[in-house]
C-alpha positions as CSV (number, residue, x, y, z in Angstrom):
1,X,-15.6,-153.6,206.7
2,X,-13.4,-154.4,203.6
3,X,-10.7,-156.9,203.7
4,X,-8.1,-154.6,203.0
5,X,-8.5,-152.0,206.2
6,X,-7.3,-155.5,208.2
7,X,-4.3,-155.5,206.4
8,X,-4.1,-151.9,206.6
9,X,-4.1,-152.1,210.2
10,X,-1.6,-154.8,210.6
11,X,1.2,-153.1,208.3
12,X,0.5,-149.6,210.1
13,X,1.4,-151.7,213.1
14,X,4.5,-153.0,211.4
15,X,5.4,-149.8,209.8
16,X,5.3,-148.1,213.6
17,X,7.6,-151.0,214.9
18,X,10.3,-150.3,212.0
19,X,10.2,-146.7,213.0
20,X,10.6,-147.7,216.8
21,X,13.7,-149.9,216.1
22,X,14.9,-147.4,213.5
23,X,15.0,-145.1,216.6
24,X,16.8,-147.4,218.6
25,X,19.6,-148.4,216.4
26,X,20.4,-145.0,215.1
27,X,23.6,-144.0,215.5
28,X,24.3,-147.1,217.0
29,X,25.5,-148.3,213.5
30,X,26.5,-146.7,210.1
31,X,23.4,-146.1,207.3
32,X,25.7,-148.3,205.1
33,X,25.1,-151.4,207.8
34,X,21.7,-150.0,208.2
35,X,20.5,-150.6,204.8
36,X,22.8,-153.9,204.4
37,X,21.2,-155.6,207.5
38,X,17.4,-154.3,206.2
39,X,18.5,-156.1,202.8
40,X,19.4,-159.0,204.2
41,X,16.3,-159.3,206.6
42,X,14.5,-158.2,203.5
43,X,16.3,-161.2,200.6
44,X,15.8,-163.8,203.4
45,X,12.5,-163.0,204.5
46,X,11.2,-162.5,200.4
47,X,13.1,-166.5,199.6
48,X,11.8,-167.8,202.2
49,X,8.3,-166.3,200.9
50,X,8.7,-167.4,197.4
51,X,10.1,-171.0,198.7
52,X,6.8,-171.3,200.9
53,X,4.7,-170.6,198.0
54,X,6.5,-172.5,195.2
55,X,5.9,-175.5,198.1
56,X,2.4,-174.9,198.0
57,X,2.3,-174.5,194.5
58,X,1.2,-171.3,193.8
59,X,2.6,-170.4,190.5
60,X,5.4,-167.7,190.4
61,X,5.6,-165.8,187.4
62,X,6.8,-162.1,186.6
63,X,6.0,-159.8,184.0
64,X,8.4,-156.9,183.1
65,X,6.5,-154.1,184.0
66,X,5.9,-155.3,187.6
67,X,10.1,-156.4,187.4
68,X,10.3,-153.2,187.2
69,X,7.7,-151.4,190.0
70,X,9.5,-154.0,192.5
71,X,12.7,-152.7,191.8
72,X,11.1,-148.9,192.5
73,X,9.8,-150.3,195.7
74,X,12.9,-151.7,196.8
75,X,15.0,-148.7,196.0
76,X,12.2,-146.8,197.6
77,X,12.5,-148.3,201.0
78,X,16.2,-148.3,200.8
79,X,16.3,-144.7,201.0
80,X,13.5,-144.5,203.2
81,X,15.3,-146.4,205.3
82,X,18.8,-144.1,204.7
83,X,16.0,-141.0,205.4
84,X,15.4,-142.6,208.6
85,X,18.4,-143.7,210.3
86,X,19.6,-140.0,209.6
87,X,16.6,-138.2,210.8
88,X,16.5,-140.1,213.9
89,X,20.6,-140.1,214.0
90,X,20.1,-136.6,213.5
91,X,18.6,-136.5,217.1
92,X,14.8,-136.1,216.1
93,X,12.4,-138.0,218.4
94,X,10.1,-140.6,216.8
95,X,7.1,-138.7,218.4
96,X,7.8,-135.9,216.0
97,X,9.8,-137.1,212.9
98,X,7.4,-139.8,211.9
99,X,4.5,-139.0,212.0
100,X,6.0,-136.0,209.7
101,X,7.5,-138.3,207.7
102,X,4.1,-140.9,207.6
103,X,1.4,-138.2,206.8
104,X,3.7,-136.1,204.1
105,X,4.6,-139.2,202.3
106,X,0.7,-140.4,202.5
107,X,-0.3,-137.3,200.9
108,X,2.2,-137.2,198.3
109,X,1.1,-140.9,197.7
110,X,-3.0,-139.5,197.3
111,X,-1.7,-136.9,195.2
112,X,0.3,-139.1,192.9
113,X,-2.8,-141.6,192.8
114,X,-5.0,-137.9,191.8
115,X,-2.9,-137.0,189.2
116,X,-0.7,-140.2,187.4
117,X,-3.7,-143.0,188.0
118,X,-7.2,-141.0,187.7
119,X,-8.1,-141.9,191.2
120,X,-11.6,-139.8,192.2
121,X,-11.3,-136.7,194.1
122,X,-14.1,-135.1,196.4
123,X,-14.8,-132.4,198.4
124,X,-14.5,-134.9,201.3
125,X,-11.0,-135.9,200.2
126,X,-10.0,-132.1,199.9
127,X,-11.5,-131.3,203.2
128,X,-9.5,-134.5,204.5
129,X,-5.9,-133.4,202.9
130,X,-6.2,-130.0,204.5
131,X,-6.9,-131.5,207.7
132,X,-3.8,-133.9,207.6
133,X,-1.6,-131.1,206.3
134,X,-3.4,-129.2,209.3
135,X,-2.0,-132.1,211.4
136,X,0.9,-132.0,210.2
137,X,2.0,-128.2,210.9
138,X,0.2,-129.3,214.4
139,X,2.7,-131.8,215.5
140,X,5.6,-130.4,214.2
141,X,5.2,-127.1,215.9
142,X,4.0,-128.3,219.5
């Protein structure tokens, strides 16, 4: 088994614990806070990361390209975050509104990595898209 489906597994984990507190404090506090308390659990969590590392000397370095996909991710999962807090706000239960959310945003992601990065495509993988857009219609419409 490759190295990465272990890390795979453990941020799936992590991903399904965000959603479950997500759930929890919805409507319990304004997106605004929302997002301001993620960025702070987020700035604090990435210093203490890079002060870890610079202690073990790993070299730090950043190149202006990748600058710039950080700062996509990070405005990514602020409004991911924002999406969330309003679905679930909104009254949808976590059963429902993420795995929606998960498997759409999973095969937008394989379609992006199709069509801007040259990633292969088989008739395994199409077989497999129309299966989790199958999914999809399946859980939303139980």
């Amino acid at each position: 088994m490759p190295a990465w489906i272990f890390y795979a597994a453990i941020t799936a984990i992590t991903l399904a614990g965000a959603d479950f507190f997500v759930k929890l404090a919805a409507g319990k506090l304004s997106n605004s806070v929302a997002v301001f308390i993620y960025g702070t659990c987020t700035f604090l969590f990435g210093l203490g990361w890079v002060l870890w590392q610079r202690f073990q000397g790993v070299p730090q370095y950043a190149q202006p390209a990748g600058v710039l996909a950080a700062v996509g991710v990070g405005l990514a999962f602020s409004f991911v975050t924002v999406g969330l807090y309003t679905t679930f706000a909104a009254g949808a239960p976590i059963s429902l509104a993420s795995p929606f959310i998960r498997v759409v945003g999973l095969l937008l992601a394989s379609l992006i990595g199709l069509t801007l990065l040259g990633e292969p495509f088989s008739w395994r993988y199409a077989i497999g898209m129309l299966m989790a857009m199958g999914g999809v219609y399946l859980i939303v419409t139980r």
